[in-house]
C-alpha positions as CSV (number, residue, x, y, z in Angstrom):
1,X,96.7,194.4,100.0
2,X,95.1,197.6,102.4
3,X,91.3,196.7,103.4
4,X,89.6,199.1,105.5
5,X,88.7,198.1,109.1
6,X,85.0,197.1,110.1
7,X,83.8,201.0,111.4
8,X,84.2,201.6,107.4
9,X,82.8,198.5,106.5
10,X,80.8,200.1,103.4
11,X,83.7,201.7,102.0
12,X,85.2,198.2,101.4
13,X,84.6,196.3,98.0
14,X,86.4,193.0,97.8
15,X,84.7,192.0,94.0
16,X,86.8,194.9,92.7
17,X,90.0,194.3,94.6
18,X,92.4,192.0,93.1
19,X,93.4,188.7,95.3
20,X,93.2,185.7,96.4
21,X,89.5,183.5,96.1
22,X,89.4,182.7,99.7
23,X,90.8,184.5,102.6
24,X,92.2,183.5,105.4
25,X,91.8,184.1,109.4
26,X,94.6,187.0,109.5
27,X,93.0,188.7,106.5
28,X,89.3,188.2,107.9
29,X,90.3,189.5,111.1
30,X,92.2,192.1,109.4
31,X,88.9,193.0,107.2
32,X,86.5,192.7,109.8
33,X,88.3,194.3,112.4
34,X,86.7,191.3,114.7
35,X,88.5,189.2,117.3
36,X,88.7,185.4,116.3
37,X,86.4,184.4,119.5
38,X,83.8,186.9,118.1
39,X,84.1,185.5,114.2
40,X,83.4,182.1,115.7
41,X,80.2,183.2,117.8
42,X,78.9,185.2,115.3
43,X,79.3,181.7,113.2
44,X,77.6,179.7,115.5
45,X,74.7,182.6,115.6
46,X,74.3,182.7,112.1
47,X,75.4,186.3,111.6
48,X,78.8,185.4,109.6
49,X,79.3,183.3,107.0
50,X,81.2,180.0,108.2
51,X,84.5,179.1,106.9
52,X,85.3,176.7,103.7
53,X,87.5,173.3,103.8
54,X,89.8,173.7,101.6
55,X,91.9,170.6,102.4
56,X,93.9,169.4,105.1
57,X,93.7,171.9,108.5
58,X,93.1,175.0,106.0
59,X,90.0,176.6,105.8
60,X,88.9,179.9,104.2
61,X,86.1,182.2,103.7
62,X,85.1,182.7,100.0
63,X,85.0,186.9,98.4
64,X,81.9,186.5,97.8
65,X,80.2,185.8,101.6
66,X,82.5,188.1,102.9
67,X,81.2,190.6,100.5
68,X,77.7,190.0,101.7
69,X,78.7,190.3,105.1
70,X,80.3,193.9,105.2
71,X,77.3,194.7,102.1
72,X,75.3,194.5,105.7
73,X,76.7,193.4,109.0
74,X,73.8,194.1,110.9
75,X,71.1,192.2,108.6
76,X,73.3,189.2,107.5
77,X,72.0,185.8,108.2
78,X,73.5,182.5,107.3
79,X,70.4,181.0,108.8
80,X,67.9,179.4,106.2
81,X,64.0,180.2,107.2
82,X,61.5,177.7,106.7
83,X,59.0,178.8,103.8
């Protein structure tokens, strides 16, 4: 499975592509064209969606808040506002 790399970011559509419900660190990496340490801050910042337990020591992000994220990297926020 090809995914572009982050500079293309709108150019990739991961509701249309065929694959697995949750992807892993390689593929995110892979996807996002990020370095791990920078996935984790921008975690901690609120500007990528965290990762999902899915049992034991794996963890995965779901299609869907990936999708969100490269929809718009600059404006995502995993930070819920008061109101």
């Amino acid at each position: 499975m090809q995914f572009e790399a982050y500079a293309n970011h709108r150019h990739v559509d991961l509701s249309s592509a065929t694959g697995p419900a949750f992807f892993r660190m390689a593929d995110v990496i892979r996807i996002t064209a990020l370095s791990r340490a920078t996935l984790y801050r921008r975690i901690a910042e609120g500007k990528f969606p965290p990762p999902v337990h899915l049992g034991g020591r794996a963890c995965g992000w779901p299609r869907g808040a990936l999708q969100r994220w490269i929809d718009d990297p600059e404006g995502y926020s995993n930070i819920s506002r008061p109101g």
